[in-house]
N, CA and C of each residue as an Amber inpcrd file, in Angstrom:
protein
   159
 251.3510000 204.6170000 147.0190000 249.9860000 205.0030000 146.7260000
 249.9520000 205.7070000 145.3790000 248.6930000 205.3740000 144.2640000
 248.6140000 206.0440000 142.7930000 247.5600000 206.8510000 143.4800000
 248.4120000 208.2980000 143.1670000 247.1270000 209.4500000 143.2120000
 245.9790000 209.2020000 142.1740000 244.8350000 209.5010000 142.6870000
 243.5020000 209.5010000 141.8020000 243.5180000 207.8970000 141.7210000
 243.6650000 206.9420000 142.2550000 243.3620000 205.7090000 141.7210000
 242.4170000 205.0320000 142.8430000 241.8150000 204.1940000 142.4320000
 240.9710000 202.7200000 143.3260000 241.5690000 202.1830000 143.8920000
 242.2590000 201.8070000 145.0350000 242.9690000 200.5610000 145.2920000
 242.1740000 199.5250000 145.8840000 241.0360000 199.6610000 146.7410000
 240.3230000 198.7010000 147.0830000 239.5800000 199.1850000 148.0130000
 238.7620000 198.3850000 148.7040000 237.5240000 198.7670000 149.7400000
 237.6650000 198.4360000 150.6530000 237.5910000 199.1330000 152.4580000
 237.7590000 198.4300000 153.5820000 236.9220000 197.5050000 153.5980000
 237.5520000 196.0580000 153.9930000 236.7740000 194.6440000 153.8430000
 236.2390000 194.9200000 155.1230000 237.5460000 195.1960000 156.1810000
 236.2140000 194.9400000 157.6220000 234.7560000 196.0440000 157.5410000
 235.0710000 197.2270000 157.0900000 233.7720000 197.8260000 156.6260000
 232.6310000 197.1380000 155.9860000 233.2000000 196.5270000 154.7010000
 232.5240000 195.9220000 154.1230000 231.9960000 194.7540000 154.8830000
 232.2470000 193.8700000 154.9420000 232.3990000 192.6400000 156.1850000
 230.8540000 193.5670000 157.2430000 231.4250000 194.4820000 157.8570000
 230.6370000 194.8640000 159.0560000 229.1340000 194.8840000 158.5100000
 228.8400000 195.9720000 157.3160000 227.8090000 196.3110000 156.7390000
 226.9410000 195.4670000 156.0050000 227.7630000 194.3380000 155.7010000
 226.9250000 192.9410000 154.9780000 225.9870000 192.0660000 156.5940000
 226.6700000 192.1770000 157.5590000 226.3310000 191.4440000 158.9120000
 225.2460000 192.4690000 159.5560000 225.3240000 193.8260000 158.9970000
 224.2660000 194.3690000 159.5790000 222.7700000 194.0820000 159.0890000
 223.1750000 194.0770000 157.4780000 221.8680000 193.7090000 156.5740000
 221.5190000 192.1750000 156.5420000 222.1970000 191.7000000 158.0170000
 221.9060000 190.0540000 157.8540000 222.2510000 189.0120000 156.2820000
 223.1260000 189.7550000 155.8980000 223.9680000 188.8660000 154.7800000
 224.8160000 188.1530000 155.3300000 225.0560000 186.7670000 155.3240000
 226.0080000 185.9700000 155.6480000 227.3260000 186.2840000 155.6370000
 228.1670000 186.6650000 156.7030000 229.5280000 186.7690000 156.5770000
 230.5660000 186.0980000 156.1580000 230.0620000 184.7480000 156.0000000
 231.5590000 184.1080000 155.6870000 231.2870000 183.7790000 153.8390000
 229.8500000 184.2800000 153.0540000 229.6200000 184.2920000 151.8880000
 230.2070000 185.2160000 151.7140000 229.6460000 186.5860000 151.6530000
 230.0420000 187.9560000 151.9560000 231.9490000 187.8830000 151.7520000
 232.4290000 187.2210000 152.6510000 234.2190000 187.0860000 152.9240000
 234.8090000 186.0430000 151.2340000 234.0660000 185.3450000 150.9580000
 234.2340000 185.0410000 150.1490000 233.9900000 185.5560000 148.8600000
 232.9440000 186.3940000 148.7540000 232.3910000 186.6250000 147.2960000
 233.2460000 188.1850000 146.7960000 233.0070000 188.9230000 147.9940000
 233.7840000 189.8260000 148.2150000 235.1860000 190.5940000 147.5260000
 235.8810000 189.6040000 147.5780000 237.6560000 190.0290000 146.8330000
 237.3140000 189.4350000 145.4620000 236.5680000 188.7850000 144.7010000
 235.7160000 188.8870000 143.6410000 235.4920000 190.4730000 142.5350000
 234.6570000 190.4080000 143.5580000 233.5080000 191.9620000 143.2640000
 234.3200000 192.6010000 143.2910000 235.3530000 193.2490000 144.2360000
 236.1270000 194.5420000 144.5950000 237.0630000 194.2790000 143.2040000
 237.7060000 193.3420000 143.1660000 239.0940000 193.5440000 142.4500000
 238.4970000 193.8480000 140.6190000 237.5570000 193.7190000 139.9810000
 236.1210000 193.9940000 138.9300000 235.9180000 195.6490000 139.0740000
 235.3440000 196.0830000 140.7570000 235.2910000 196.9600000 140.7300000
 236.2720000 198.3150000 140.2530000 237.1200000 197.9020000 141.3730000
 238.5180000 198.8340000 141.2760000 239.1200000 198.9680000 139.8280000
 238.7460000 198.1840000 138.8590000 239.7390000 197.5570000 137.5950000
 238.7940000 198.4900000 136.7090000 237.6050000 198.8430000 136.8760000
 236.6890000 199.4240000 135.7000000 236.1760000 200.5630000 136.6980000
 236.4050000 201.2880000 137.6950000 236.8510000 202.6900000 138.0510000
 238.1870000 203.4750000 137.5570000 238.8950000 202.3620000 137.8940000
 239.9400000 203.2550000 137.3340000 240.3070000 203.5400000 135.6790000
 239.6410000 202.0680000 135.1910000 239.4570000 202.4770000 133.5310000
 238.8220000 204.1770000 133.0420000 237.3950000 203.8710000 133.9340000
 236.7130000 205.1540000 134.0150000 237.5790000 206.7790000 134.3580000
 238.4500000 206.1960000 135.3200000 238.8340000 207.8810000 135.5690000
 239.9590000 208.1910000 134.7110000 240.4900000 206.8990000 134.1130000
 241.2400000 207.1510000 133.2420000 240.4340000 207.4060000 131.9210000
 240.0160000 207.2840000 131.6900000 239.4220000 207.6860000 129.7960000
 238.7470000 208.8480000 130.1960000 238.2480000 209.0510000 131.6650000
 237.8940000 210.6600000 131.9040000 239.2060000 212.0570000 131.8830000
 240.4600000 211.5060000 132.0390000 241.7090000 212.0920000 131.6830000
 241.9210000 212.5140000 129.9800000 241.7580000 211.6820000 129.2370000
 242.2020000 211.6440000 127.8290000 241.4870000 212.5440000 127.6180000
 240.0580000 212.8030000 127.5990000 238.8560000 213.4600000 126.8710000
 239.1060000 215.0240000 127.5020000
């Protein structure tokens, strides 16, 4: 485990909360590891250039 870092998002969370808002799950399962791995990659940019400064 990297202290202070992103590693990713519980999918079944995620997964659960898309099926509640009646978003298609098996889109959702797909589009999903997409979005997260984008996400995680430009948070951690962020908390890193929040280190330097």
């Amino acid at each position: 485990m990297i202290p202070g870092a992103v590693l990713g998002w519980d999918m079944g969370a995620a997964l659960a909360m898309a099926g509640a808002l009646g978003i298609d799950t098996l889109i959702t399962a797909e589009l999903l590891p997409e979005i997260e791995a984008v996400m995680a990659r430009k948070l951690n940019e962020q908390m890193e250039g929040g280190r330097d400064g």
